[in-house]
N, C-alpha and C positions, 0 to 999 in steps of 0.2 A: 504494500500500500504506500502511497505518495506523501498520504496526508504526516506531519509531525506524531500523531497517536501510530499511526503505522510505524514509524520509524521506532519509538520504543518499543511495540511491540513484534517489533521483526528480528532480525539476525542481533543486532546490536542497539545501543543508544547513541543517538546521532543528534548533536547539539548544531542548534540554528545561530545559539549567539554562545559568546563566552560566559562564564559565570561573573567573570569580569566586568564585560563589557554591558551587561544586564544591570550588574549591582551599581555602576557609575550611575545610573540613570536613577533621577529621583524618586526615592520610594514612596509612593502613594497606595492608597486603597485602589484607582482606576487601575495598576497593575491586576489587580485582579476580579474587576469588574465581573467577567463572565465568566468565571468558578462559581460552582454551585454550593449551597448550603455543604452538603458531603463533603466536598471538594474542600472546601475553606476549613470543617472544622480536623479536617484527615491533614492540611499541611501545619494547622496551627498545633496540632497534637505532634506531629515531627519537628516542626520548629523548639517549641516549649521541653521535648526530651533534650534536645539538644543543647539548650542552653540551662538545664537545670544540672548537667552532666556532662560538661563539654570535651571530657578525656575518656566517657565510655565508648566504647568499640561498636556495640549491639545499636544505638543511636544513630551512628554515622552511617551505616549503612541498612539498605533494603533493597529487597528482591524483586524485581519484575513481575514474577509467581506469584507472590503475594497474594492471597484472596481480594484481601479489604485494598491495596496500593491499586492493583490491576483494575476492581471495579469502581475506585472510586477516583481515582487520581489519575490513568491512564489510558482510560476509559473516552478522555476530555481530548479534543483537537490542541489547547493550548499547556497541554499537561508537559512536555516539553518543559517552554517558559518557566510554568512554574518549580518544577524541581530545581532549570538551574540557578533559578533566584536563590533557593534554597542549597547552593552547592555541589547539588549532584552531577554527578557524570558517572562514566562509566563504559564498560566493553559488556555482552552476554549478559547473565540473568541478573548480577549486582551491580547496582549504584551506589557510591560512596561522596561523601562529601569530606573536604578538609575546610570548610569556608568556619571563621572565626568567630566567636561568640560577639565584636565590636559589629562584624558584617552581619550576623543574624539578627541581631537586636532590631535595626528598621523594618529589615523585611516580617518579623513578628508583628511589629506595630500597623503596619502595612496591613496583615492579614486579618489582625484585631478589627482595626476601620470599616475595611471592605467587609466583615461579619456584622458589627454595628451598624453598618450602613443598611447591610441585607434585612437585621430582624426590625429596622424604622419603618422603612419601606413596605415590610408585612404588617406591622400593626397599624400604621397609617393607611394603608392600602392608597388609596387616589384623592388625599389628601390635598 
C-alpha cells in the first residue's frame, strides 16, 4: 500500500519526515487535529510512560503487532506523523525511540490540548 499507514504496516517503517525535523516545528494541538479520541488517549499513554520513566527499556519501544498500537495508532493514514513526533522509528516489527524527556515534554502538552480541545467540542457540540 502507498498510503503512510501502509508503509508501517508493510515490510518496514518508513518515515516521511525526520523526528527532527517534525519536533522543530511548533508544537500545537493542530498537530494532531485529526487523531481520534483512541488515537490521542493511546499516544498520550506512551508519551506519559515515557516520561514518568525515561531510562526504562519496555517504554521506548513497541511492536507493530501490537493489538491495541496496530488498531489504534496504525490503523490512522497520519499514524506515521505521529509516532515520529513521539520519537519512533525503526526497521520490521519494533519501533524505538531515543527522543529526550526536554523533547517529549511539548509534544505531551500538545497531545493534552488536542484531547481538551476534543472533549469541549463534545460537550459543546454546535455551540
Amino acid at each position: 500500500p502507498g498510503t503512510r499507514a501502509g508503509l508501517l504496516l508493510g515490510a518496514g517503517f518508513s518515515t516521511t519526515a525526520s523526528p527532527r525535523s517534525l519536533r522543530k516545528k511548533r508544537m500545537s494541538a493542530r498537530m494532531f487535529e485529526t487523531a481520534p479520541p483512541e488515537v490521542l488517549s493511546t499516544l498520550i499513554k506512551l508519551a506519559t510512560n515515557i516520561l514518568s520513566a525515561p531510562t526504562e527499556p519496555k517504554f521506548r519501544r513497541i511492536k507493530r503487532t501490537n493489538k491495541t498500537i496496530k488498531a489504534k495508532i496504525l490503523s490512522h493514514a497520519d499514524a506515521n506523523d505521529w509516532l515520529v513526533l513521539l520519537g519512533f522509528t525503526g526497521e520490521g516489527d519494533e519501533l524505538v525511540t531515543t527522543i529526550t524527556p526536554a523533547a517529549l515534554s511539548p509534544v505531551l502538552d500538545a497531545l493534552n490540548a488536542a484531547a481538551s480541545a476534543m472533549r469541549a467540542v463534545r460537550v459543546c457540540g454546535a455551540c
